[in-house]
DSSP file (Angstrom, degrees, kcal/mol; ACC not computed):
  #  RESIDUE AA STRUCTURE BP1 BP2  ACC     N-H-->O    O-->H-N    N-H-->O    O-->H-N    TCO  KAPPA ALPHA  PHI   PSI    X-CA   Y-CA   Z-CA
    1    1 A X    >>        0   0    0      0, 0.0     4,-1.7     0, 0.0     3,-0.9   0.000 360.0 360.0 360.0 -52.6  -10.7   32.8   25.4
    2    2 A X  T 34  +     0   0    0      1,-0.2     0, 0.0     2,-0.2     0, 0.0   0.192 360.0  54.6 -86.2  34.0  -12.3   34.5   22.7
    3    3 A X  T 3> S+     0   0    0      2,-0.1     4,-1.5     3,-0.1    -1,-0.2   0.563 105.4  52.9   7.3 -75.0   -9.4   33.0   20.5
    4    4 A X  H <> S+     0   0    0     -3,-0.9     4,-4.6     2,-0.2     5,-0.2   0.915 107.2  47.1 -35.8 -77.1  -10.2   30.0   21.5
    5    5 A X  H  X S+     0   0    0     -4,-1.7     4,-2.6     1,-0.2     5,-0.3   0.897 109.9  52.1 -35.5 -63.8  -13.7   30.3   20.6
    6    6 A X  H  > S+     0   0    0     -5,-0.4     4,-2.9     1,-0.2    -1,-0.2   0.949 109.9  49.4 -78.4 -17.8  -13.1   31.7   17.0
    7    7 A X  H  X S+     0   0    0     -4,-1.5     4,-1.3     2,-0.2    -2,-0.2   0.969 111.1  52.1 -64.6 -50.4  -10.6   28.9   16.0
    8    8 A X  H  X S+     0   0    0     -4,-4.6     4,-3.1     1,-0.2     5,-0.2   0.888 111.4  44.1 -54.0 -45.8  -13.2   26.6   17.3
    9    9 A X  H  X S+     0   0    0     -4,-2.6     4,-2.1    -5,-0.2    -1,-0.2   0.937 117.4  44.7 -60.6 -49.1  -16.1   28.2   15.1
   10   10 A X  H  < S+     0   0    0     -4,-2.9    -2,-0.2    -5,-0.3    -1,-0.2   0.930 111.1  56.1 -71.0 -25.6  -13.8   28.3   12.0
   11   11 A X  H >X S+     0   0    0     -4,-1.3     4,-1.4     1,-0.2     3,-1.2   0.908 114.6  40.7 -94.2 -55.7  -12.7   24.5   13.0
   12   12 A X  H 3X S+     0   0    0     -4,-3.1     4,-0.8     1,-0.3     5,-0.3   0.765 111.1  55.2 -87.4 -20.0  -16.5   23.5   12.9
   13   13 A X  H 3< S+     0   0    0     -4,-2.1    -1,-0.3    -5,-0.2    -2,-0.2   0.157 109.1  47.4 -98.8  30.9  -17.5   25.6    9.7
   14   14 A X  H <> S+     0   0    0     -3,-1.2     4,-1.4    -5,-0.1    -2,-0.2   0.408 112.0  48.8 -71.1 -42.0  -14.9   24.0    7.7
   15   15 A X  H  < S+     0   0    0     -4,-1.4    -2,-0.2     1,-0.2    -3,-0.1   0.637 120.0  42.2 -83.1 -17.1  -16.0   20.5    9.0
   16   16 A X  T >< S+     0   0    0     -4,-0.8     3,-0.7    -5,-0.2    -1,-0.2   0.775 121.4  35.9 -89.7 -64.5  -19.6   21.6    8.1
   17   17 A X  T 34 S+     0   0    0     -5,-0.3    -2,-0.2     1,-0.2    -4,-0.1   0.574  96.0  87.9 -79.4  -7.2  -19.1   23.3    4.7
   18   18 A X  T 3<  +     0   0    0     -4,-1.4    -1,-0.2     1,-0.0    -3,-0.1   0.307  54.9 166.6-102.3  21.2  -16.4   21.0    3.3
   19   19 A X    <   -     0   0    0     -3,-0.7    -3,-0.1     1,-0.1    -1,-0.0   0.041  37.8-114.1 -51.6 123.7  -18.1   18.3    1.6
   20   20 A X        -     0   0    0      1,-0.0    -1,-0.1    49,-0.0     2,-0.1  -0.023  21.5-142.3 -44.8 120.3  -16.5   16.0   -0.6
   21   21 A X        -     0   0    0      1,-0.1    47,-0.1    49,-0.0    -1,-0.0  -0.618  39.1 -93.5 -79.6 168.8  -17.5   16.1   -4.5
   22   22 A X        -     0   0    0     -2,-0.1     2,-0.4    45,-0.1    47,-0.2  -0.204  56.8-169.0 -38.3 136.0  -17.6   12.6   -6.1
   23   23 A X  B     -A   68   0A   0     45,-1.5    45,-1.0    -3,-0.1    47,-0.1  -0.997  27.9 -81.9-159.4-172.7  -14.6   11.5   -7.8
   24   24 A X        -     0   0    0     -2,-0.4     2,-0.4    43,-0.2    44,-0.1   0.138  39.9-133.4 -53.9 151.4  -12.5    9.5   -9.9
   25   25 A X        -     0   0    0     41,-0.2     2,-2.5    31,-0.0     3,-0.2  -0.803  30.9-115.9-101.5 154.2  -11.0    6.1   -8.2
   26   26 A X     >  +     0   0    0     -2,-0.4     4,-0.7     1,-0.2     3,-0.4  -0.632  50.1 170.0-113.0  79.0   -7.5    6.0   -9.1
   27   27 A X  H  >  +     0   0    0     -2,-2.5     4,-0.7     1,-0.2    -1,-0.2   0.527  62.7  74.1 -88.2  22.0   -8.2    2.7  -11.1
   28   28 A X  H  4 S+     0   0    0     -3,-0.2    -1,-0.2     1,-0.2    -2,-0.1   0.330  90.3  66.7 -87.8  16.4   -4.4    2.5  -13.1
   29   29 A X  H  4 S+     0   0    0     -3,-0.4    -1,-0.2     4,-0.0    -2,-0.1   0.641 106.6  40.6-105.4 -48.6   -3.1    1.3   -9.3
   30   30 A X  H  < S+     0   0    0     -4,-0.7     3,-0.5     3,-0.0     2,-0.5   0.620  77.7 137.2 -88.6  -4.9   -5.4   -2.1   -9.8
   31   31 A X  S  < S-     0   0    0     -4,-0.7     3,-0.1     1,-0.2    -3,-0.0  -0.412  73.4  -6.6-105.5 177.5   -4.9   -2.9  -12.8
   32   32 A X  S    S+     0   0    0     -2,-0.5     2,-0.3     1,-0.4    -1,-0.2   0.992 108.9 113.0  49.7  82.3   -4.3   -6.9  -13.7
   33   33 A X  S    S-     0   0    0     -3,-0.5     2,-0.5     2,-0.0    -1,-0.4  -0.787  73.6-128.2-126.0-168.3   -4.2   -7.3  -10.3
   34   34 A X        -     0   0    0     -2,-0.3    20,-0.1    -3,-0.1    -3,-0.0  -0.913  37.1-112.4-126.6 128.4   -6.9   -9.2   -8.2
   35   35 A X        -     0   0    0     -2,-0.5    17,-0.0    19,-0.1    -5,-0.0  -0.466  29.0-112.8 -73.5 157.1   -8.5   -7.0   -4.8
   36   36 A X        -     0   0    0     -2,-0.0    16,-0.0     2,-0.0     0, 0.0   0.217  12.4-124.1 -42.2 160.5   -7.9   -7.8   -1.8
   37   37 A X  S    S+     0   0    0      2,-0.1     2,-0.2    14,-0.0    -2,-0.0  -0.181  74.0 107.9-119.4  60.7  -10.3   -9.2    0.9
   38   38 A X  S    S-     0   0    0      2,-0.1     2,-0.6    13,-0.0    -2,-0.0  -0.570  74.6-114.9 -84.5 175.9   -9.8   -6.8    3.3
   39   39 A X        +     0   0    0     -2,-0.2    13,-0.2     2,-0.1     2,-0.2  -0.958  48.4 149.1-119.4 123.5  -13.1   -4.0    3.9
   40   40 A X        -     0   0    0     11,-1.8     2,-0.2    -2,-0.6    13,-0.1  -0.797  39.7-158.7-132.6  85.6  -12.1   -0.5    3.1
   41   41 A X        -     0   0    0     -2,-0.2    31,-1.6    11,-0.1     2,-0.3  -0.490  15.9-178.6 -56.8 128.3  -15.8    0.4    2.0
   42   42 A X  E     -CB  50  71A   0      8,-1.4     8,-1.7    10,-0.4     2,-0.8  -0.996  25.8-124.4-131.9 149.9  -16.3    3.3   -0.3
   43   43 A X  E     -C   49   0A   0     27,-0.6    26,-1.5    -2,-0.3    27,-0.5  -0.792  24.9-139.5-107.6 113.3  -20.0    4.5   -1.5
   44   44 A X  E >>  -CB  48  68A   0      4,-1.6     3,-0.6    -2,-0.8     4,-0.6  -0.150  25.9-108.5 -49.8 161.4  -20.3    4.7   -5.3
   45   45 A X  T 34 S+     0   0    0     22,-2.4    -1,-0.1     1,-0.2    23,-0.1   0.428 118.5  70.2 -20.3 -35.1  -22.2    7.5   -6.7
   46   46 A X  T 34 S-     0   0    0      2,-0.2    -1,-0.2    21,-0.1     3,-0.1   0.414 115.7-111.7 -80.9 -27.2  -24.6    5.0   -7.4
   47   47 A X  T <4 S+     0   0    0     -3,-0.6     2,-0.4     1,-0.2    -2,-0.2   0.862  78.6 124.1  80.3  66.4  -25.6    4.6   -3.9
   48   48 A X  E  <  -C   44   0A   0     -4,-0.6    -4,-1.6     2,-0.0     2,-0.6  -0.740  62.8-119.7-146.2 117.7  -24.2    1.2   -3.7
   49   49 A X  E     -C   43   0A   0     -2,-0.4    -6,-0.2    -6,-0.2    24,-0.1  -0.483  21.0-155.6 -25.4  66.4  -21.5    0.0   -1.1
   50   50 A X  E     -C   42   0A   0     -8,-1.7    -8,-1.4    -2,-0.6    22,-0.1  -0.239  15.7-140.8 -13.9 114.6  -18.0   -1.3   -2.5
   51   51 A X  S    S-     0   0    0    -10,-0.2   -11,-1.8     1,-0.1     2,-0.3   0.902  88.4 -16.0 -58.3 -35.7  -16.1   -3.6   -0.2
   52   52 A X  S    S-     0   0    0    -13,-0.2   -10,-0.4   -11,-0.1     4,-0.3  -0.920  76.1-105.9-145.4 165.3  -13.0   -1.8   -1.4
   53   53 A X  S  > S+     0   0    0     -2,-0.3     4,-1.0     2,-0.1     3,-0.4   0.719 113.3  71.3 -89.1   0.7  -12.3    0.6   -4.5
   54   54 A X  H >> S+     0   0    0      2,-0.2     4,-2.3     1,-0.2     3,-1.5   0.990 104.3  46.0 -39.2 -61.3  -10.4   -1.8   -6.4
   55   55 A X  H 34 S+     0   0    0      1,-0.3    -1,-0.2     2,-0.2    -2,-0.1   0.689 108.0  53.7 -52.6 -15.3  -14.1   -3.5   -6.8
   56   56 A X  H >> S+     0   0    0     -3,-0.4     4,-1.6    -4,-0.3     3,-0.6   0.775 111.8  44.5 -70.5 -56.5  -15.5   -0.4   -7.5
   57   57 A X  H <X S+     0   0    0     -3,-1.5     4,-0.5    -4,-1.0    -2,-0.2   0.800 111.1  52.1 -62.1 -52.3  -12.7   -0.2  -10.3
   58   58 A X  H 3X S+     0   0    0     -4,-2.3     4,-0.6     2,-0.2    -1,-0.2   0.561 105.6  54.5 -60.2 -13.4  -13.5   -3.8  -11.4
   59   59 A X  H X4>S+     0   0    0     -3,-0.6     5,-1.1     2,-0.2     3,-0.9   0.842 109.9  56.1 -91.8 -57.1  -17.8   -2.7  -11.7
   60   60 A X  H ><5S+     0   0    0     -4,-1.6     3,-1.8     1,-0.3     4,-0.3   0.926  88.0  67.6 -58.7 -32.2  -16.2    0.1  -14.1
   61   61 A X  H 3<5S+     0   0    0     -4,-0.5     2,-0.7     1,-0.3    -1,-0.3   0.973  89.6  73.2 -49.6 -45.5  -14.4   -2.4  -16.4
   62   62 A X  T <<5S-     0   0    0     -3,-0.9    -1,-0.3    -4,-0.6    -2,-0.2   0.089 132.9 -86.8 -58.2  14.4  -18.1   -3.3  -17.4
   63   63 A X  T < 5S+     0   0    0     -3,-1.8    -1,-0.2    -2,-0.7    -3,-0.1   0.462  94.0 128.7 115.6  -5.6  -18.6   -0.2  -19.4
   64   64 A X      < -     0   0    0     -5,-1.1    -1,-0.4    -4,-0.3     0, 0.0  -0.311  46.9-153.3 -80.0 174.9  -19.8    1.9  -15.8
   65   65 A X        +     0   0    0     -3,-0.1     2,-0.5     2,-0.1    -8,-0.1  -0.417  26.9 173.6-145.9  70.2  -18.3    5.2  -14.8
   66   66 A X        -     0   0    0    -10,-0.2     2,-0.2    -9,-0.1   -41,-0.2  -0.719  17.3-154.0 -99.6 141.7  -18.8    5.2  -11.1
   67   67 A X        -     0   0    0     -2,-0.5   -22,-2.4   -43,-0.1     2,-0.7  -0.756  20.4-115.9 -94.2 131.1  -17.5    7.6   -9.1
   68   68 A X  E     -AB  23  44A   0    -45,-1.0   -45,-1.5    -2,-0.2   -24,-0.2  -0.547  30.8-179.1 -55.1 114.9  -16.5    7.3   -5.2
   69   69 A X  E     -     0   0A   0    -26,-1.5     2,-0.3    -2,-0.7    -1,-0.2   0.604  65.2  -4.9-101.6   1.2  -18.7    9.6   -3.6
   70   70 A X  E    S-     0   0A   0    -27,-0.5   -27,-0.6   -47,-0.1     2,-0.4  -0.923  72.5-117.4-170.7 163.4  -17.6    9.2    0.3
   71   71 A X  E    S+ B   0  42A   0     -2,-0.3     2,-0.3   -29,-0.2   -29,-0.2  -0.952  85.7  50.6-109.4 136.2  -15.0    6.7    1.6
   72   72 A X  S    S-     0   0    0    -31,-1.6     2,-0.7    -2,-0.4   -22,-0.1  -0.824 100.9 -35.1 137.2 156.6  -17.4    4.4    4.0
   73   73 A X  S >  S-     0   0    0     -2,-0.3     3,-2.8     3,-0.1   -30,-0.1  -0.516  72.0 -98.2 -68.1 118.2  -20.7    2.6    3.9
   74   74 A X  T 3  S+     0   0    0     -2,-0.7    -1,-0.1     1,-0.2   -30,-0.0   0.027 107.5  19.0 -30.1 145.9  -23.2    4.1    2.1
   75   75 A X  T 3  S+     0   0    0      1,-0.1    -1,-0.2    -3,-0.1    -2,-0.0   0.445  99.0  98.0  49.7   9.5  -25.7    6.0    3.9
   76   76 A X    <         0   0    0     -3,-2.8    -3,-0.1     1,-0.1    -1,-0.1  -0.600 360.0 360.0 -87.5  61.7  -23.2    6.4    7.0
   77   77 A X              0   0    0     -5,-0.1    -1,-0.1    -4,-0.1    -3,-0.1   0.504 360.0 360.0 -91.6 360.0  -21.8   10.0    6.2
């Protein structure tokens, strides 16, 4: 049991401690292409809600540099 117990404690202080830094969107996959309409939300850096990260990709052709900071709707982490 107390096995059990410490795998479970390290399980849940990884799950706790392992927050994701912002990063890059891997925009050389999207371009000259057109996105998709499915929703795979990711929340920029920015706090603002992508429908996908190709669009995310497309807001950075305009001269931004936004970073995904969670994959998801903003302000659901």
């Amino acid at each position: 049991i107390s096995l059990f117990v410490s795998l479970n404690l390290h399980f849940l202080f990884i799950a706790f401690t392992a927050a994701d830094d912002p990063y890059e969107p891997n925009c050389a996959r999207y371009a000259n292409s057109i996105c998709t309409r499915e929703f795979e939300p990711v929340c920029g850096d920015n706090g603002q809600t992508y429908p996908t990260e190709c669009v995310l990709c497309q807001e950075n052709t305009i001269d931004q540099q936004i970073k995904v900071a969670y994959k998801g709707e903003c302000g659901h982490v």
